[in-house]
C-alpha positions as CSV (number, residue, x, y, z in Angstrom):
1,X,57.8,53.4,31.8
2,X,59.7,54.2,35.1
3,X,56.6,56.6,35.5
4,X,54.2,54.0,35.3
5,X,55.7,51.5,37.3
6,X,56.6,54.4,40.3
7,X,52.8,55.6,40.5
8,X,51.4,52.7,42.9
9,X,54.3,53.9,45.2
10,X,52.0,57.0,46.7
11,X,49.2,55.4,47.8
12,X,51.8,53.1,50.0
13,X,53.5,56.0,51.2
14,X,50.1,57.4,52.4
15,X,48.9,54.1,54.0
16,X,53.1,53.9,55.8
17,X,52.4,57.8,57.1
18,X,48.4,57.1,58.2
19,X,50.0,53.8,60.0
20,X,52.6,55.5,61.8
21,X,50.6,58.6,62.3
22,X,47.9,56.3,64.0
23,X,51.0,54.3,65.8
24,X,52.2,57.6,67.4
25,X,48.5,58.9,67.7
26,X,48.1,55.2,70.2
27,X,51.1,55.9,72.2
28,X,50.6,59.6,73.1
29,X,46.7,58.8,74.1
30,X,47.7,55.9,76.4
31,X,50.3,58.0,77.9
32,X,48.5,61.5,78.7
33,X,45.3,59.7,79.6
34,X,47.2,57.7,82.4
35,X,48.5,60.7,84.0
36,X,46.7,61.9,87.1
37,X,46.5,65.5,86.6
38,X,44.7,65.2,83.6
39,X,41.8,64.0,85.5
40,X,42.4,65.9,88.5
41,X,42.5,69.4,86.8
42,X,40.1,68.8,84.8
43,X,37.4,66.9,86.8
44,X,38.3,69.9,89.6
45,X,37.3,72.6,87.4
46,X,34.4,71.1,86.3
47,X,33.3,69.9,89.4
48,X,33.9,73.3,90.7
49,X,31.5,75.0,87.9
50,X,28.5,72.1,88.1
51,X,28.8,72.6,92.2
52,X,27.1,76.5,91.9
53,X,25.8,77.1,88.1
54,X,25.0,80.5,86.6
55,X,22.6,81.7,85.3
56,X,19.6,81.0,87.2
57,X,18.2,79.7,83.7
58,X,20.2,76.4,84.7
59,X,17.1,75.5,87.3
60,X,16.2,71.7,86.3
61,X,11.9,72.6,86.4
62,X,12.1,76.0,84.8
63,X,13.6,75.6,81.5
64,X,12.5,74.2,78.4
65,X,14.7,71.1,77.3
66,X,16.7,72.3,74.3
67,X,17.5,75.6,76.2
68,X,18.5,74.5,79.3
69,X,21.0,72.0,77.8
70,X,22.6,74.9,75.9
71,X,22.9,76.9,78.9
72,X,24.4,73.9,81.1
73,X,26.8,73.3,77.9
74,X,27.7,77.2,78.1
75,X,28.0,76.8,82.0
76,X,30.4,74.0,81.2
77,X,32.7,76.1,79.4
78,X,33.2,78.7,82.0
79,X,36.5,76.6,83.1
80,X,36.7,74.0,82.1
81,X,39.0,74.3,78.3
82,X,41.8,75.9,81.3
83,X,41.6,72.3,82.4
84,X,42.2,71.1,79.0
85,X,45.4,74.0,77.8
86,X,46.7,73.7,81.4
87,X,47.3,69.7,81.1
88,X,48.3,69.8,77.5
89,X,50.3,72.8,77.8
90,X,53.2,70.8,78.3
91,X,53.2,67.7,76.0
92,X,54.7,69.6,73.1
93,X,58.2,69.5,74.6
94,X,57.9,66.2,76.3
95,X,60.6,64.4,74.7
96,X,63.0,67.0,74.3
97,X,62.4,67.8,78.1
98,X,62.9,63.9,78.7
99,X,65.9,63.9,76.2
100,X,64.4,61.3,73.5
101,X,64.7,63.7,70.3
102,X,68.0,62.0,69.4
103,X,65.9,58.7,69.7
104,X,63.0,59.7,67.8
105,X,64.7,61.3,65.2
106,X,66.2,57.9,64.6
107,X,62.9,55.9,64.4
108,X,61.4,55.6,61.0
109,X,58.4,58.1,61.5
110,X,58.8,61.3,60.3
111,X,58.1,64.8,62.3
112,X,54.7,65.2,60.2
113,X,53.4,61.9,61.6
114,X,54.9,62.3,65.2
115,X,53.5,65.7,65.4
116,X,50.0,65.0,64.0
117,X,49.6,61.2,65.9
118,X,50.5,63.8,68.9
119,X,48.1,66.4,68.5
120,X,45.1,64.0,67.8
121,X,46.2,61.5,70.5
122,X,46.8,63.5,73.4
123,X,43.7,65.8,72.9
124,X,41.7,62.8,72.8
125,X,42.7,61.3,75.9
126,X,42.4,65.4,77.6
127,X,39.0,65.2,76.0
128,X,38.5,62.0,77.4
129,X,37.2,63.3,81.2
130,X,35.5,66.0,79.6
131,X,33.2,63.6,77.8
132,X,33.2,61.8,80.9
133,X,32.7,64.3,83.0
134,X,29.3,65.6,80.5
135,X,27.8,62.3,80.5
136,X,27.4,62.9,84.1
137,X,26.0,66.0,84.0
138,X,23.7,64.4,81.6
139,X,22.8,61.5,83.5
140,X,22.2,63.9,86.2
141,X,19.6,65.8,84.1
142,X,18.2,62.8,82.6
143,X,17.0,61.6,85.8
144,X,15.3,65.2,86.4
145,X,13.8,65.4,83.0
146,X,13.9,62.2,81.1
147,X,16.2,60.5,78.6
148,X,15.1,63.2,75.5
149,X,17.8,65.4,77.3
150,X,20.7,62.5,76.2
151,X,20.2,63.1,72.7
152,X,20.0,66.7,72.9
153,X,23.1,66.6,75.5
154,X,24.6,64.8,73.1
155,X,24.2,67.1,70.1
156,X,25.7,70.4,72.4
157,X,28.4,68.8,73.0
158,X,29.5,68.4,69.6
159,X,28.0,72.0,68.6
160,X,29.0,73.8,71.8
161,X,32.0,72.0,73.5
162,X,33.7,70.6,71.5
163,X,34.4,73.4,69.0
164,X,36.1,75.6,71.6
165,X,38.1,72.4,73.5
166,X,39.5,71.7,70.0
167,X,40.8,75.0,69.6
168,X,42.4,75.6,73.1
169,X,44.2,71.9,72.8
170,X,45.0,72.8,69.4
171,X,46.6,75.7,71.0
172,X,47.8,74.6,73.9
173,X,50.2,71.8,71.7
174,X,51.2,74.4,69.3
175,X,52.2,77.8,70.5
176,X,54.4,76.5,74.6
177,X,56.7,75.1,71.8
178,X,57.5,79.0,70.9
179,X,57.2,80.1,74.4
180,X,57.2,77.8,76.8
181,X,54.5,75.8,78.7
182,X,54.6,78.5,82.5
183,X,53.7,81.7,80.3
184,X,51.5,79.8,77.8
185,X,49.4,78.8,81.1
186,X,49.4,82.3,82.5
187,X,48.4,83.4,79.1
188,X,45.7,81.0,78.6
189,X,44.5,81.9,81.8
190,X,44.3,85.7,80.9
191,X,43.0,85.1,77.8
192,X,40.3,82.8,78.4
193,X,38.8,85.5,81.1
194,X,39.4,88.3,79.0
195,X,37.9,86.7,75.5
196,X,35.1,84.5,76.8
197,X,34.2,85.9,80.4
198,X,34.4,89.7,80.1
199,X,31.5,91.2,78.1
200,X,31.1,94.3,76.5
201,X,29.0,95.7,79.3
202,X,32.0,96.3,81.4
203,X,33.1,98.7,78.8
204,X,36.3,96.5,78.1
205,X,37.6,96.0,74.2
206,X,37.0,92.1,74.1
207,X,36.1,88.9,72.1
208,X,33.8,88.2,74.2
209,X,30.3,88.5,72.3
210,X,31.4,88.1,68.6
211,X,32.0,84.9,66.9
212,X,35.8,84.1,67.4
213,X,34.8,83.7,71.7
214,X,35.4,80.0,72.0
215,X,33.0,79.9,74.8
216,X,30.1,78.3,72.7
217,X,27.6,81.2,73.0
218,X,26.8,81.7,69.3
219,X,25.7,78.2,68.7
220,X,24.4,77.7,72.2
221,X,21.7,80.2,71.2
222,X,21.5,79.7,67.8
223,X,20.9,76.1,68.1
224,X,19.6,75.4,71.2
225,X,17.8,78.9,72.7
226,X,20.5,79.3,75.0
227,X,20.7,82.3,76.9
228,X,23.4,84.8,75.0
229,X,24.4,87.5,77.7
230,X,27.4,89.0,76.2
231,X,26.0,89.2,71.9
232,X,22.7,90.2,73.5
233,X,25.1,93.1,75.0
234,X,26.1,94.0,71.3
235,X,22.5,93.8,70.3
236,X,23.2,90.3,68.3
237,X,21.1,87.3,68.0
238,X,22.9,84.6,66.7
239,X,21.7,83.2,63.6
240,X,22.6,79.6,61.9
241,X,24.9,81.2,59.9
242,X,26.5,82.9,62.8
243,X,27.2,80.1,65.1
244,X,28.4,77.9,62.1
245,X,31.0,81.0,61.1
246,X,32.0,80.6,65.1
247,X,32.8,77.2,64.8
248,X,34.4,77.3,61.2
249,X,36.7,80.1,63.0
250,X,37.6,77.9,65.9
251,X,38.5,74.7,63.8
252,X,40.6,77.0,60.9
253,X,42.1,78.4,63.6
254,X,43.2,75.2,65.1
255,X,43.9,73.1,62.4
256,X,46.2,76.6,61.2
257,X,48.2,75.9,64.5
258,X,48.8,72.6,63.8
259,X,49.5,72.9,60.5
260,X,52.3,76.1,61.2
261,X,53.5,74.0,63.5
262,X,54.1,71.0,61.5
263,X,56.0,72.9,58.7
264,X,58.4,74.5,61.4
265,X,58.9,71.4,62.7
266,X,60.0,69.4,59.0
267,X,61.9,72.4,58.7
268,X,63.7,72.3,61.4
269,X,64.6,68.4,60.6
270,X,65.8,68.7,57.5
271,X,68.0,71.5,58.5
272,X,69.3,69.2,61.5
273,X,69.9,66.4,59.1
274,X,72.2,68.6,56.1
């Protein structure tokens, strides 16, 4: 009987943890998306890349639609996911920097819902001028080549961008809580250059050109007839198959972090509260 009676109990306890999960999700969006350099560094970056493109494929009259939108989306993620781990490198260890974990720990949400309205609220609002900053890029090209390039624009940001953003902010929240957010940044930085910008053909043992690159290449080509300079290097030409193996590395790999994370975290609570 007490069985019986206690099994409506769980489906309450998910709906309290989505709500305060959500709650926590609110708060850390409105808060990172109000600060400055978030828009700064990013925008800056981005503006910096749009302002002289490469390759000369990225010409607005001598491209065909689908690829050129893959190569601007490729172009796109030269610099601009340094924004993105950069800004979000420190909001990990806000509060304890600020001195609130005494006051959080106090609140009815658990870590588990902190940490994961956290992560999904504060890469949203980073996201948030890299969408913006896209959908002028696209209304740039749709007033060179006509509104057909908003849907396509549309689609590579979901295929090409957005896989590789997810897994740097994913990142970026995760691992400055191990080692802090001034080498995470220099890290990033090395990183990003060494595993998406420096291809095989400077003779340099590299990501760059296989499927776990976060750049976008494999389903920039795959998808879209994107130009693929560093796979072409290793005599690949991405498949289906291979850019949707790139992506489901990416997002396993980020939701991984998160996940690690989260269970370090509950640990680390209950052994502060015995």
């Amino acid at each position: 009987m007490t069985a019986i009676l206690g099994r409506p109990a769980a489906p309450a306890v998910r709906h309290r943890w989505q709500e305060r999960m959500l709650g926590a999700a609110r708060y850390e969006y409105l808060m990172q998306v109000r600060r400055p350099a978030v828009w700064l560094v990013v925008l800056a970056l981005t503006g910096l890349r749009a302002s002289r493109p490469w390759p000369a494929s990225l010409s607005i009259s001598g491209t065909a639609l689908r690829p050129l939108v893959g190569d601007w989306a490729i172009d796109f993620m030269m610099l601009a996911p340094i924004g993105v781990g950069v800004v979000l490198a420190d909001r990990g260890r806000r509060e304890s920097q600020l001195g609130l974990g005494d006051l959080l720990g106090s609140v009815p949400n658990g870590p588990g819902s902190r940490w994961w309205g956290k992560a999904a609220g504060a890469t949203a609002a980073t996201l948030t001028p890299v969408a913006c900053a896209w959908a002028v890029l696209l209304g740039y090209l749709a007033t060179q080549r006509g509104a057909a390039v908003i849907p396509a624009g549309i689609a590579a940001f979901a295929a090409v961008i957005l896989p590789g953003m997810l897994f740097v902010a994913a990142m970026s929240l995760a691992v400055p809580l191990l080692i802090g957010a001034p080498l995470y940044r220099l890290g990033l930085i090395g990183y990003w250059f060494w595993g998406n910008l420096v291809g095989p053909r400077y003779g340099i043992p590299t990501l760059s050109g296989t499927p776990l690159e976060a750049i976008g290449e494999y389903p920039s080509g795959a998808w879209f007839g994107g130009q693929m300079f560093d796979a072409a290097d290793k005599g690949i030409h991405a498949t289906t198959a291979d850019a949707a193996l790139s992506i489901a590395v990416l997002l396993a790999a980020a939701l991984a972090a998160l996940a690690i994370t989260h269970l370090v975290l509950s640990k680390l609570a209950e052994r502060s509260m015995s």
